[in-house]
C-alpha positions in Angstrom: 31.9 -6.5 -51.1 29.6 -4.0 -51.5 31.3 -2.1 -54.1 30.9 -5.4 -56.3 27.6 -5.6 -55.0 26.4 -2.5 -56.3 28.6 -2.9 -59.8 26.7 -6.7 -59.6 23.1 -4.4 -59.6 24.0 -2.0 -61.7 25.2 -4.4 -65.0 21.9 -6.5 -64.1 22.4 -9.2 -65.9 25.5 -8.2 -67.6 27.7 -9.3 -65.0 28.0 -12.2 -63.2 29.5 -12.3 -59.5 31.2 -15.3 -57.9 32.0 -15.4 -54.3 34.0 -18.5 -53.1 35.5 -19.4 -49.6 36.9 -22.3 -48.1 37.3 -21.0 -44.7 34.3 -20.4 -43.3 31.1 -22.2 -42.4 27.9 -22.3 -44.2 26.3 -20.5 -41.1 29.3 -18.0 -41.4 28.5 -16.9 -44.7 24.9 -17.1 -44.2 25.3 -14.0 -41.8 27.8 -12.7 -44.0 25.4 -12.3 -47.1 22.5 -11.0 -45.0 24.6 -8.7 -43.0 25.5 -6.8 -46.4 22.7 -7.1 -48.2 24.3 -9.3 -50.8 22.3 -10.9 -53.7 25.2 -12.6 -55.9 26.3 -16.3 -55.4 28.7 -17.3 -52.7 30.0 -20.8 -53.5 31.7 -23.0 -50.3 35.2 -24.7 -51.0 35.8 -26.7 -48.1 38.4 -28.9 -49.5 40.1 -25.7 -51.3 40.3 -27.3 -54.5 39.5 -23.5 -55.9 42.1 -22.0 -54.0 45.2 -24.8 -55.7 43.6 -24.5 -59.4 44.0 -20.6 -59.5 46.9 -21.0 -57.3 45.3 -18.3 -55.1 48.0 -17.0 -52.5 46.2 -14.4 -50.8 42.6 -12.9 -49.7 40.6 -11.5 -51.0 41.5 -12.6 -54.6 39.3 -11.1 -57.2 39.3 -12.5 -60.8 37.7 -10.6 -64.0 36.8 -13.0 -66.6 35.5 -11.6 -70.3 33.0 -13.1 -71.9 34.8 -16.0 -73.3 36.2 -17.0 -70.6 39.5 -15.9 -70.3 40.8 -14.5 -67.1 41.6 -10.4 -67.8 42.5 -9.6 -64.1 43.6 -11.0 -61.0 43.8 -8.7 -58.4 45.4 -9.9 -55.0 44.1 -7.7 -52.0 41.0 -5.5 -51.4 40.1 -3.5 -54.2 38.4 -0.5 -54.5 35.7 1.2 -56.0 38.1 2.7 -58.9 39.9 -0.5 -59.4 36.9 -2.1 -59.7 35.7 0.4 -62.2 38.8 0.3 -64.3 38.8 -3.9 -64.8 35.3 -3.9 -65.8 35.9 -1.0 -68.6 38.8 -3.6 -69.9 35.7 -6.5 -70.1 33.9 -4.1 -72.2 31.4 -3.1 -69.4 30.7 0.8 -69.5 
């Protein structure tokens, strides 16, 4: 998280972060987000209708979407810094 974090501060305004979780309480990820610092939106799924649309089968699931829309990268598993890096030059971000 705080690898996207900082990428999410860096492209201010070019890039927009999406954090979603159905597992965990609205207290949990209060404590979460203010334990790292984290500024971009976290989104609460309780019913995990997220989780069947993008058929998600494992966590942490990351998605890069372009600019239109269309989904360039799902990446199943913690990612790092360089992987991170590497999907966001093939969005077009520097």
């Amino acid at each position: 998280m705080t690898g996207i974090q900082n990428r999410f501060d860096e492209y201010d305004g070019e890039l927009s972060v999406r954090a979603i979780t159905n597992a965990d309480s609205k207290e949990d990820v209060r404590a979460f987000v203010d334990e790292f610092g984290l500024t971009f939106d976290f989104l609460l799924d309780p019913e995990a209708e997220i989780q069947r649309l993008y058929r998600i089968s494992g966590y942490p699931t990351t998605f890069i979407v372009d600019s239109d829309g269309v989904i360039r990268v799902r990446h199943i598993g913690l990612i790092s810094d360089d992987q991170l890096d590497r999907y966001l030059s093939e969005v077009g971000l520097p």
